[in-house]
C-alpha positions as CSV (number, residue, x, y, z in Angstrom):
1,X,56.0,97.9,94.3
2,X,58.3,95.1,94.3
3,X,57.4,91.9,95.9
4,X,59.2,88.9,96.8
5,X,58.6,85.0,97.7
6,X,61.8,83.9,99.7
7,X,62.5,79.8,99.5
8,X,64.8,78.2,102.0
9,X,68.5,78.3,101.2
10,X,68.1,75.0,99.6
11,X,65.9,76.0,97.1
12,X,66.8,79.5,96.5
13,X,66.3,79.1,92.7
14,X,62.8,79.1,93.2
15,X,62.9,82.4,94.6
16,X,60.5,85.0,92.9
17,X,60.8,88.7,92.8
18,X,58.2,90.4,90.8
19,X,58.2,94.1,90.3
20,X,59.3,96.4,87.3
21,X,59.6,95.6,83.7
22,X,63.7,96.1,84.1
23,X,63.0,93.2,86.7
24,X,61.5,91.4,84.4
25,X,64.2,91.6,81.6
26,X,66.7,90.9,84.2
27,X,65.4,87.9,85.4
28,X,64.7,86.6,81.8
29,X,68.5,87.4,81.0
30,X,69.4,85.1,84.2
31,X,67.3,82.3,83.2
32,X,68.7,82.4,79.7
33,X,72.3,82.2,81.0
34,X,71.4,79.5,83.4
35,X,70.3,77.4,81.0
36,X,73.5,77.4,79.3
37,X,75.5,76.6,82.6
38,X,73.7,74.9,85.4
39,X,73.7,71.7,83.2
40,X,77.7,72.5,82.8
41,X,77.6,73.1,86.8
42,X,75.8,70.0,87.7
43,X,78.3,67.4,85.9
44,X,81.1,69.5,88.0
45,X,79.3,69.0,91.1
46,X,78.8,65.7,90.7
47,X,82.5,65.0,90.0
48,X,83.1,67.3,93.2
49,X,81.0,65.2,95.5
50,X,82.8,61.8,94.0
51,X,86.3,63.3,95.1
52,X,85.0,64.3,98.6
53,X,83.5,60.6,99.0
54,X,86.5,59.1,98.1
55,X,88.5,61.8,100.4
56,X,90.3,63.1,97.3
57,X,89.1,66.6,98.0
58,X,90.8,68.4,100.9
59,X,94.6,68.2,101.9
60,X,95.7,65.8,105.1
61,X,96.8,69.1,106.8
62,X,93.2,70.7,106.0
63,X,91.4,67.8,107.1
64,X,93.1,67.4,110.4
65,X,92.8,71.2,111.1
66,X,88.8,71.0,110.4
67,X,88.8,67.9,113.2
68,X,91.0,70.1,115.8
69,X,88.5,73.3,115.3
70,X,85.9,70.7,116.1
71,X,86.9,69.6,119.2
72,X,87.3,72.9,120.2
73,X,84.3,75.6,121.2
74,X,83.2,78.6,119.5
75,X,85.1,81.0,121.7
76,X,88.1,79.3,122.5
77,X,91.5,81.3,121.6
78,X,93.1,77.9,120.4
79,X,89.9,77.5,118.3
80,X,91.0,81.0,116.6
81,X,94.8,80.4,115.9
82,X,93.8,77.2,114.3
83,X,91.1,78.7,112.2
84,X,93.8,81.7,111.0
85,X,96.4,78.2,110.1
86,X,93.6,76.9,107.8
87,X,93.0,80.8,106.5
88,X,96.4,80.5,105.4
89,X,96.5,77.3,104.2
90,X,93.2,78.5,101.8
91,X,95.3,81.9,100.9
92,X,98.5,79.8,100.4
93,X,96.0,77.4,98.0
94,X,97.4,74.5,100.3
95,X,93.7,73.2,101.6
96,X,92.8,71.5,98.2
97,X,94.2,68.1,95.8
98,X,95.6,68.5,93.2
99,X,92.6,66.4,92.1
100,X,90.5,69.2,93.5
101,X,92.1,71.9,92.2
102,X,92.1,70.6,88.9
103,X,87.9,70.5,89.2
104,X,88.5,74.3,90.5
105,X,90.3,75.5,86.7
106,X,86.9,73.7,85.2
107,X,84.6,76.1,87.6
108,X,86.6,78.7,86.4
109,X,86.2,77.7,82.7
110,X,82.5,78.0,83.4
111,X,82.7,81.4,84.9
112,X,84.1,82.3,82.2
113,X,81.6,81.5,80.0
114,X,78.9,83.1,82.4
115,X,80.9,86.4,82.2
116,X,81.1,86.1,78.7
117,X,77.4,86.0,78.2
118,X,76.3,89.0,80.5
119,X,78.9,91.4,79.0
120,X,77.1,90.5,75.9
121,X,73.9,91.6,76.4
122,X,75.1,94.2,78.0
123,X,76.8,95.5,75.4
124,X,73.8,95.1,72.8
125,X,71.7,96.3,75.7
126,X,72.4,99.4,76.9
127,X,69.6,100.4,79.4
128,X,69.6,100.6,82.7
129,X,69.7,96.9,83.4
130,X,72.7,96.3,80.7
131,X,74.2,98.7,83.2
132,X,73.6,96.8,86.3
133,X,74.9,93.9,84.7
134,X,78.0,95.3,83.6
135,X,79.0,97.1,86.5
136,X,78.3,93.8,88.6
137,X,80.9,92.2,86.5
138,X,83.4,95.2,86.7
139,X,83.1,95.2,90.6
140,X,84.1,91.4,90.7
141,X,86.7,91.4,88.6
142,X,88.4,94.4,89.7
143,X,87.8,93.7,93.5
144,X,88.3,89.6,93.5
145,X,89.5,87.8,90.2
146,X,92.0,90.7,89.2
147,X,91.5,89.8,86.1
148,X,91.2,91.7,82.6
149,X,89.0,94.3,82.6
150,X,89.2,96.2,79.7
151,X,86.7,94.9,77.4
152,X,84.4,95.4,80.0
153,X,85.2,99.0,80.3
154,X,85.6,99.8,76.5
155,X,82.1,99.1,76.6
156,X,81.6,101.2,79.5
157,X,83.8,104.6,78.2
158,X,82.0,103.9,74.4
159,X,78.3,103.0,75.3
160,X,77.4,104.1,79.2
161,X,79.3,106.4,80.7
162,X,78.4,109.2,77.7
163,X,74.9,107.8,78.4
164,X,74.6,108.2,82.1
165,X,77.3,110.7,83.0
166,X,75.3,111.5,86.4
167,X,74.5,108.2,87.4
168,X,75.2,106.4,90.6
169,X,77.1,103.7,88.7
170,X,79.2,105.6,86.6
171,X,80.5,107.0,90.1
172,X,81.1,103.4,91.1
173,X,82.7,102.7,87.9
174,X,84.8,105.3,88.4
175,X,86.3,104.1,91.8
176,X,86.6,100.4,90.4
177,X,88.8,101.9,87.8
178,X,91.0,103.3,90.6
179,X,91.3,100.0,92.1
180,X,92.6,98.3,89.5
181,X,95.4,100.1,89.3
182,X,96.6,98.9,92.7
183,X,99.2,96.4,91.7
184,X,102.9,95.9,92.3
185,X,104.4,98.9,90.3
186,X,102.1,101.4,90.4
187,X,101.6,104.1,92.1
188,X,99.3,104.2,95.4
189,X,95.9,105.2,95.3
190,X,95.5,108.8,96.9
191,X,92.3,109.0,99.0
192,X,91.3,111.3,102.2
193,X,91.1,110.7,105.3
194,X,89.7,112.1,108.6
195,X,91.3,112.2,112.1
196,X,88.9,112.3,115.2
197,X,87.7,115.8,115.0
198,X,87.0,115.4,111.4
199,X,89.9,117.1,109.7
200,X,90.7,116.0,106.1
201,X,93.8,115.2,105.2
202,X,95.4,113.5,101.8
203,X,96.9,109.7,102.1
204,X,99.6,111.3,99.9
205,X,100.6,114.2,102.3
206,X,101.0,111.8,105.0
207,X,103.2,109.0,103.3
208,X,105.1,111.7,101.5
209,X,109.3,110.5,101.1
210,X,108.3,107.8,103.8
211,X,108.0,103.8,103.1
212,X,104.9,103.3,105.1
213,X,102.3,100.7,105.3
214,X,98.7,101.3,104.8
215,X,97.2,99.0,107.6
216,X,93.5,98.9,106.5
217,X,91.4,97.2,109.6
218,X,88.0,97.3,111.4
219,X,87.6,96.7,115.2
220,X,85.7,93.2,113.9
221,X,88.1,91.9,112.1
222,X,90.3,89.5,114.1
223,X,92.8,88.6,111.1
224,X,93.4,92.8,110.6
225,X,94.4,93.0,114.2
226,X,96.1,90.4,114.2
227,X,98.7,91.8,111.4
228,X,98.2,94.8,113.5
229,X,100.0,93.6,116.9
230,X,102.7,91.7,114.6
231,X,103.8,94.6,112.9
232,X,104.1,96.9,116.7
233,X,107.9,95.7,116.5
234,X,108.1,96.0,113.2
235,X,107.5,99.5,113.4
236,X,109.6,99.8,116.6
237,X,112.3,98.7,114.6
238,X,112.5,100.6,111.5
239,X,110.7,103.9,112.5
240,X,113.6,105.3,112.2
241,X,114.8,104.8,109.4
242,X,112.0,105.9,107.4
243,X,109.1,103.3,107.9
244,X,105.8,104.6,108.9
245,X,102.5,103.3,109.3
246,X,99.1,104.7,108.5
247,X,96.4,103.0,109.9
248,X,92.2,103.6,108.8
249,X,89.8,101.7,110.4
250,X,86.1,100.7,109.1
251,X,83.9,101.6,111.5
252,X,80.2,103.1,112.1
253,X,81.1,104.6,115.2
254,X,84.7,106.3,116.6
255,X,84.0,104.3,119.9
256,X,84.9,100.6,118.3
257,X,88.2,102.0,116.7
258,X,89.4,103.5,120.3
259,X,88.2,100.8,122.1
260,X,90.2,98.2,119.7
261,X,93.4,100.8,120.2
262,X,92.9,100.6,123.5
263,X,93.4,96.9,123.9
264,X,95.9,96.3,120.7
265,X,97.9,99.9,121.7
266,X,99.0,100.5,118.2
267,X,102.0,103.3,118.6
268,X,101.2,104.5,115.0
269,X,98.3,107.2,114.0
270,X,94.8,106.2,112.7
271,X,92.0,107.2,111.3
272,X,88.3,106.1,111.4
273,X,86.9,105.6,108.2
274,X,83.1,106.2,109.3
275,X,80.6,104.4,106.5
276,X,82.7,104.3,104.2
277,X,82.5,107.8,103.6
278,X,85.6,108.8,101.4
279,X,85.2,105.0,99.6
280,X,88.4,104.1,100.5
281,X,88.1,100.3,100.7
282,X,86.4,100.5,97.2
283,X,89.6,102.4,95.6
284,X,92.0,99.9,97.3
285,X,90.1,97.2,95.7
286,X,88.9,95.2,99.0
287,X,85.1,96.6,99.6
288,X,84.1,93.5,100.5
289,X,86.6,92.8,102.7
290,X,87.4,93.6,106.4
291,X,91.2,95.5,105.6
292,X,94.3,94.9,104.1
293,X,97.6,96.1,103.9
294,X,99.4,97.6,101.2
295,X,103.2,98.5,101.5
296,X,105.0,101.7,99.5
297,X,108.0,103.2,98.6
298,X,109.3,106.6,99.3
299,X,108.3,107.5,96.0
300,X,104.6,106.2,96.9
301,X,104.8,103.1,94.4
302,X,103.5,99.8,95.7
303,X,105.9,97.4,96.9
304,X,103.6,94.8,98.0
305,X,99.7,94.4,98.1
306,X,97.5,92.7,100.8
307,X,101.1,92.0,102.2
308,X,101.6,89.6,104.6
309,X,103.7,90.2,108.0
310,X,106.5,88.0,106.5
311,X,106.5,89.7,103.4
312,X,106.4,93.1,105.0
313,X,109.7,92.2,107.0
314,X,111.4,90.8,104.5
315,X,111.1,93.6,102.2
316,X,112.1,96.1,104.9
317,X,115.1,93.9,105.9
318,X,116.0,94.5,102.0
319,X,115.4,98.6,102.3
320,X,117.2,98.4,105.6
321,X,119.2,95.8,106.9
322,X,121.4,95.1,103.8
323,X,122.7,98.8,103.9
């Protein structure tokens, strides 16, 4: 039995979750590693809340998108396009100082550290919680940071994959390995999908000689759509010259994905990607995340990754338009 005492969000360090022993050594490895950092956190914070006082902390262009989206209500379409401008401002890193982002390299410094430590004890730890711990750590960096993840799986090839060669994690491991190979260069990740009636299919066969774009989207994901409807001419444009697309939407249900097609009238073929059954946001490296779109060669090597429309374009009037 497992129990748990839930605090308000304010106070969800006191939260306590009492149960096995492995919970018990977990939490006693968290509260070690706190110690180390919170103090290191706390003097950040406190120069972060002095910059936003002072108005040092957000961009003019950020601040007077926040008081727009204000005015504005929750459902409003204006509301929307101004909240995708300050998307792209964050993606584009344009919403912070450079007093702010400055503080953000020192939180990353800290991260760091807090990295450092777990993939420590899991490596002179190799139970089942050393696991946990270490796999955590693989899934972020290989899904978010992107950044290097090979001590993390020397460990994991040396100490727990002969160890637990059946385990649940070592499958996940497995697929996090995948998606760090997607990067400018390499070649695509090959995964299956399903059409409507439930025949598989490979990525590969479908993409084959082609330069195609693999539009990963869910029918609740406005920003995926969006990139959607702004490639339509795109498409229109260069479909014959050798562009395809291949769209696979994350759904629970076949219904959402025909009733988003329905309104967005994509011309290109998709599949539903139902529970994430083939893991297919997991080997592209976004399982958090509601799509992304990854752009190929006709020799299936990336081109571009979580491309934007204009990158998209450009890149095709390269292929294309300069011939």
């Amino acid at each position: 039995t497992i129990n748990f005492l839930l605090q308000p969000m304010d106070k969800w360090e006191n939260n306590l979750i009492e149960g096995s022993r492995h919970t018990t050594e977990y939490q006693n490895m968290e509260k070690e590693i706190r110690s180390i950092i919170s103090p290191l956190y706390d003097s950040l914070n406190v120069k972060r809340k002095s910059l936003e006082k002072e108005g040092k902390l957000y961009t003019l262009e950020a601040i007077n998108l926040e008081k727009q989206m204000d005015k504005l209500a929750e459902g409003d379409p204006k509301r929307q396009q101004l909240r995708e401008q300050y998307w792209k401002l964050i993606d584009e890193k344009r919403h912070l100082t450079p007093e702010a982002k400055a503080l953000e390299d020192e939180y990353r410094e800290i991260d760091k550290i807090s990295v450092e430590k777990q993939i420590q004890y899991a490596k002179e730890h190799s139970n089942i919680v050393g696991y946990s711990i270490l796999v955590a750590n693989i899934r972020l960096v290989t899904e978010q940071t992107k950044g290097d993840v090979s001590p993390m799986l020397e460990i994991y090839n040396e100490v727990y994959k002969p160890k637990y060669p059946h385990h649940p994690y070592t499958a996940l491991v497995e697929s996090y390995i995948n998606a760090s190979t997607v990067r400018v260069g390499n070649a695509c990740v090959d995964v299956t999908v399903a059409d409507l009636d439930g025949k598989e299919v490979q990525l590969s066969e479908l993409i084959q000689g082609k330069v195609a774009l693999i539009h990963l989207w869910a029918s609740w994901c406005g920003p995926c759509r969006k990139h959607g409807k702004e490639m339509i001419p795109v498409y229109e444009k260069y479909k014959d010259k050798g562009f395809t697309v291949i769209g696979i939407a994350r759904e629970r249900n076949k219904g959402a994905m025909l009733a988003a097609l329905n309104t967005d009238k994509y011309p290109w073929v998709n599949f539903p990607e139902l529970n994430d059954k083939h893991g297919i946001w997991t080997k592209f490296g976004i399982g958090n995340a509601g799509g992304g779109d990854f752009l190929v060669d006709d020799k299936g090597i990336f081109l571009s990754v979580n491309a934007t429309s204009d990158e998209v374009k450009k890149i095709l009037e390269t292929l294309y338009d300069a011939k």
